[in-house]
C-alpha positions as CSV (number, residue, x, y, z in Angstrom):
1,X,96.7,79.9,106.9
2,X,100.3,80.4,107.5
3,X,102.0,83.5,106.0
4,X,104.4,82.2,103.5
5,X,103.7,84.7,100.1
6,X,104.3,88.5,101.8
7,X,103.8,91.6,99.5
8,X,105.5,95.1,100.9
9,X,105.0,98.3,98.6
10,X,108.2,100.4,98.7
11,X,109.4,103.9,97.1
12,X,111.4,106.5,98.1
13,X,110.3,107.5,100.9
14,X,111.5,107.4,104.8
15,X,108.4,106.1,105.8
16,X,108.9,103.3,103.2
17,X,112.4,102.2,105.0
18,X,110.3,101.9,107.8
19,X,107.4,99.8,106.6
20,X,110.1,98.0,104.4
21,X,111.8,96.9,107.7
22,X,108.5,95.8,109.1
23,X,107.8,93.2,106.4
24,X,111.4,92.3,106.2
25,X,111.4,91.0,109.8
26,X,107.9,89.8,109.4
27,X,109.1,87.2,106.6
28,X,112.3,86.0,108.8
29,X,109.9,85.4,111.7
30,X,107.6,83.4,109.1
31,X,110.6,82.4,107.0
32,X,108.4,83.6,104.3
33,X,109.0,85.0,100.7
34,X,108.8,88.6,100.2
35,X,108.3,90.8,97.4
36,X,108.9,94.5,97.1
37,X,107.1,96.2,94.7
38,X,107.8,99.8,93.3
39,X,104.8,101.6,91.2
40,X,106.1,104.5,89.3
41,X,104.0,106.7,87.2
42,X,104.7,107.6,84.1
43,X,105.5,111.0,83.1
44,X,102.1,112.5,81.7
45,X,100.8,116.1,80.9
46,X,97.5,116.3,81.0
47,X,95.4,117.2,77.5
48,X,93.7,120.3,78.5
49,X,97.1,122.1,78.9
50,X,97.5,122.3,75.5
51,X,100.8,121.6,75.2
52,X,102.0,118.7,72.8
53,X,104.9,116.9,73.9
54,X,106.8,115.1,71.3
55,X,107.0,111.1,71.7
56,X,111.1,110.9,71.5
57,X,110.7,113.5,74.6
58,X,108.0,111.2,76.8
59,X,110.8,108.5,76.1
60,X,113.4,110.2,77.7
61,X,111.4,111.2,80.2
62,X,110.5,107.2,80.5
63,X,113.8,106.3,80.3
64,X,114.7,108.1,83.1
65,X,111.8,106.9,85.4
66,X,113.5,103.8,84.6
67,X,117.1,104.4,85.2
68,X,116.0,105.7,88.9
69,X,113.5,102.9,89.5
70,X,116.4,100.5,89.3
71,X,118.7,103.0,91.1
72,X,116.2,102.8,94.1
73,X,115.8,98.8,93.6
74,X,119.4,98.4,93.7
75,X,119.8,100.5,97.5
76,X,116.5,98.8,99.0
77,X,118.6,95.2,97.3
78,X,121.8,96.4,99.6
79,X,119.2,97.2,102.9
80,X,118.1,93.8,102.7
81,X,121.2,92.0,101.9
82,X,122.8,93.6,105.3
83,X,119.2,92.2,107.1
84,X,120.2,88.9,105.3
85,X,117.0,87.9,104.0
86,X,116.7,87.5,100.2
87,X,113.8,89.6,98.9
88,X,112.4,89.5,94.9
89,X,111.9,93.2,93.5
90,X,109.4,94.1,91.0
91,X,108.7,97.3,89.4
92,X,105.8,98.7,87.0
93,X,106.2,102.2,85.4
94,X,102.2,103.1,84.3
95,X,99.6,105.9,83.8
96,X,99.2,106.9,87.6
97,X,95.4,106.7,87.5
98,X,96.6,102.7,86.9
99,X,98.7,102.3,90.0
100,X,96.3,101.4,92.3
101,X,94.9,98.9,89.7
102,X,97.9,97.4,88.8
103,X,99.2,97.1,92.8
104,X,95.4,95.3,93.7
105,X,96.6,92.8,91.4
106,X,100.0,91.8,92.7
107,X,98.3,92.0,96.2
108,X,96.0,89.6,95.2
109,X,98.8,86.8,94.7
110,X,100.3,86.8,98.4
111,X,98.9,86.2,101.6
112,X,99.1,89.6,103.1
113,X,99.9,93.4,101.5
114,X,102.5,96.2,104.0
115,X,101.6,99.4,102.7
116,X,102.0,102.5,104.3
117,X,99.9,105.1,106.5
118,X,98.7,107.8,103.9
119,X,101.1,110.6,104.4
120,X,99.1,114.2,103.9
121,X,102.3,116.3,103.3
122,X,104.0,113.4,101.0
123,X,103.7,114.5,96.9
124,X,103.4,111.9,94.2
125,X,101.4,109.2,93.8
126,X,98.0,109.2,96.5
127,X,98.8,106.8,98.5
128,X,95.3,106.8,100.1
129,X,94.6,105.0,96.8
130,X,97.2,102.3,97.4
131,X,96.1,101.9,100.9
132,X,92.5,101.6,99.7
133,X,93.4,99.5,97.3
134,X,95.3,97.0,99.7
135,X,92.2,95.8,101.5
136,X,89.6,96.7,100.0
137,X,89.7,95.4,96.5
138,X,92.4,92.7,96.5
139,X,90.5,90.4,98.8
140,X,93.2,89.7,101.3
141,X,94.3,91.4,104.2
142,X,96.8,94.2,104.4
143,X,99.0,95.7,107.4
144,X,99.2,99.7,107.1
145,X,102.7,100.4,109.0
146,X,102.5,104.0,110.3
147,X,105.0,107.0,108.5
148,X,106.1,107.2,112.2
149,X,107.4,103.7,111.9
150,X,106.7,100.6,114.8
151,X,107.6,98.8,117.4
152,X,108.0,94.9,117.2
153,X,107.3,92.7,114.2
154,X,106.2,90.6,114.4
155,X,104.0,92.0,117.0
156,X,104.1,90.8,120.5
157,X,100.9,92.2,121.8
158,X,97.7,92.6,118.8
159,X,94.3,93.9,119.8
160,X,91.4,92.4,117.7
161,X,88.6,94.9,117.5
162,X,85.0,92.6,117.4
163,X,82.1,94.5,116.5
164,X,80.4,91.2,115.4
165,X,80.6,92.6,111.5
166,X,82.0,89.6,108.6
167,X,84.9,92.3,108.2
168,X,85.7,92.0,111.9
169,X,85.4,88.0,111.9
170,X,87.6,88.3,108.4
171,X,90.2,90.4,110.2
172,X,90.3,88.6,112.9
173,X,90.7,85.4,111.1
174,X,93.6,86.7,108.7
175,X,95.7,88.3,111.3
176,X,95.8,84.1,113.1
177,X,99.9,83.2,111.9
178,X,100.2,86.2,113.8
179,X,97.7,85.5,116.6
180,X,99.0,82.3,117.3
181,X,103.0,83.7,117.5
182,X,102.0,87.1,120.2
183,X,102.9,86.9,123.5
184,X,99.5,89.0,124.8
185,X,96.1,88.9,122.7
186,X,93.1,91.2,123.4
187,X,89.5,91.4,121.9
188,X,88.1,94.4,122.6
189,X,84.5,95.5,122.1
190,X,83.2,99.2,122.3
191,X,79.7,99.9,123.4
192,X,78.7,96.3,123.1
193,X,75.3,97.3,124.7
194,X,74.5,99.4,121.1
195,X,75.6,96.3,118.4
196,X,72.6,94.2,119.6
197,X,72.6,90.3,119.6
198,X,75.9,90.7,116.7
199,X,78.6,90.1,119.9
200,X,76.8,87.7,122.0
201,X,75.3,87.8,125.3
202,X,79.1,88.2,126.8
203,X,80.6,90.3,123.9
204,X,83.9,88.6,122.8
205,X,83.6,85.8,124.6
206,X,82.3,83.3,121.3
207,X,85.7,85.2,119.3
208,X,87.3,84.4,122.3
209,X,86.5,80.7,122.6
210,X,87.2,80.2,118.7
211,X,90.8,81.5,118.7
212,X,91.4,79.2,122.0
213,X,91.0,76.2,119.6
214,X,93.9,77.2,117.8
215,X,95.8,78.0,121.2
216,X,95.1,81.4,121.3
217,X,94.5,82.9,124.7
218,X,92.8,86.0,124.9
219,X,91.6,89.1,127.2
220,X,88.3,89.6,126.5
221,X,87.7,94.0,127.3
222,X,84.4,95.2,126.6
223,X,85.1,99.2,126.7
224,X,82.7,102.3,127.1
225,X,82.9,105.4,124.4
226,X,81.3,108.1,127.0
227,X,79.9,109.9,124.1
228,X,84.3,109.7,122.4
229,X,84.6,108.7,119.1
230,X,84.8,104.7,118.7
231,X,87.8,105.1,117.1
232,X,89.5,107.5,119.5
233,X,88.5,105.0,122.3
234,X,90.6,102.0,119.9
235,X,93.8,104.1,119.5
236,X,93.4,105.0,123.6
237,X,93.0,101.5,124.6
238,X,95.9,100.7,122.2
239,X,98.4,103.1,124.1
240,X,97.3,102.2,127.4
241,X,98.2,98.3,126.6
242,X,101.3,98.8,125.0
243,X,99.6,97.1,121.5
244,X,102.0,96.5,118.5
245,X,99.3,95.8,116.1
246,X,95.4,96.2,115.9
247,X,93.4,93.9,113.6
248,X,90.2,95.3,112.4
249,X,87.9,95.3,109.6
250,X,88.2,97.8,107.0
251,X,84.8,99.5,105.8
252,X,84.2,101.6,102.5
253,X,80.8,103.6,101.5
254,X,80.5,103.5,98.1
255,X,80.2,106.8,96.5
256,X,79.5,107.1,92.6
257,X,82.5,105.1,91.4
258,X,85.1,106.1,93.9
259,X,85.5,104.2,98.2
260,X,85.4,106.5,100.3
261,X,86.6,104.8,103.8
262,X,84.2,104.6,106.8
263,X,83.9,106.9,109.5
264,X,86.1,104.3,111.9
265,X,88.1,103.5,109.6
266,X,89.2,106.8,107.8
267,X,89.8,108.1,112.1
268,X,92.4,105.2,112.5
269,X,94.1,105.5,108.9
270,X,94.8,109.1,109.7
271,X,95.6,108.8,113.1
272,X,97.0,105.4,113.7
273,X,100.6,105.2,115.9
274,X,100.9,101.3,115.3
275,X,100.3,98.9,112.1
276,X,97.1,98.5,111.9
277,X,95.8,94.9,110.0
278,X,92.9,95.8,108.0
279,X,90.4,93.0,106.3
280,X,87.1,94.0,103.9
């Protein structure tokens, strides 16, 4: 599938510029249209304060979300008229508890979602909750650009992390348009001795001989934890090889009514120093 219907979540925010940049030069490489959207939330006070705000004063307040919505708009607009690449902009002013609702379904109508590396010291909106929402409810894939920002996009050298899971073999399948374009490939497996028969008697080598039909040469690396964290031993093997990107699959544990991210998965969100493409 070819990557022509890109969706990039902006907002005010240096980390955004980043992330913005990203998918900007993602869509020229891919000659691709982009969207930006901005989610806003609406000003709210919640009930058990007790205080009564009176309706002409929440549309003020409304109003203004508005005004500086399209202010913001209006300078990303001006970023990306200097890159030269036309970008639409859409914006969506809601209850915030709606945000993440309301981004799963524009993510759901382009190929691929850019939102950003959950920030613990940013205020507003949670953007864990954006992130989460990004892969693991829209049904498509979704690159998470670091708040640190990255190197190449698109990425020259991707690392494809085979476990032998359907979220692994989804992830690895999405992140192909991008595959196919990289100058250096990897397929890395950790401790393929502990996921049984799931990787093969040579672990990566089946992934490996799939993605060579579509002209995809790849490293195979099968690497050892020594009692690390899986995920420490990912974002190691990522420095070491100079990676631009890792594609992986995305894993949630449902708790009541809320995701809570895997163990894996939470470690790289958190700790991540390149995009990371995640697939559920």
């Amino acid at each position: 599938m070819a990557l022509k219907d890109l969706l990039v979540l902006i907002d005010a925010s240096e980390a955004s510029v980043k992330r913005f940049d990203f998918a900007l030069q993602l869509a020229d490489a891919e000659d691709a249209h982009l969207t930006a959207l901005l989610l806003v939330a609406e000003p709210y006070i919640p009930a058990s304060v007790g205080v009564n705000i009176p309706a002409d004063v929440l549309a003020q307040q409304r109003a203004r979300a508005e005004e500086e919505a399209r202010a913001l708009i209006d300078r990303y607009d001006a970023h990306a008229g200097r890159f030269g690449r036309p970008v639409e902009f859409r914006h969506e002013i809601a209850p915030v508890d709606r945000l993440p609702v309301i981004f799963t379904r524009h993510a759901r109508h382009a190929d691929l979602a850019v939102v950003g590396q959950p920030d613990p010291e940013a205020e507003g909106i949670d953007q864990a909750l954006l992130a989460e929402a990004a892969f693991m409810h829209s049904g498509r894939p979704a690159i998470v650009v670091p708040y640190i920002g990255f190197r190449e996009s698109p990425p020259k050298t991707i690392m494809c992390c085979w476990d032998g899971s359907r979220e692994a073999a989804r992830a690895i399948n999405d992140a192909l348009p991008l595959l196919v374009r990289a100058d250096r490939v990897l397929m890395v497996t950790v401790d393929a001795e502990k996921l049984g028969g799931r990787v093969g008697p040579i672990a990566g080598a089946d992934m490996a001989a799939h993605l060579a039909h579509h002209g995809v040469e790849v490293e195979v690396k099968d690497l050892e934890s020594g009692g690390l964290d899986v995920a420490d031993v990912i974002l190691s093997a990522a420095a070491d090889e100079g990676v631009d990107l890792i594609a992986m699959g995305g894993y949630g544990h449902s708790r009541l009514r809320e995701i809570v991210f895997g163990g894996v998965t939470q470690h790289i969100m958190e700790h991540m120093t390149v995009p990371v493409l995640f697939s559920h």
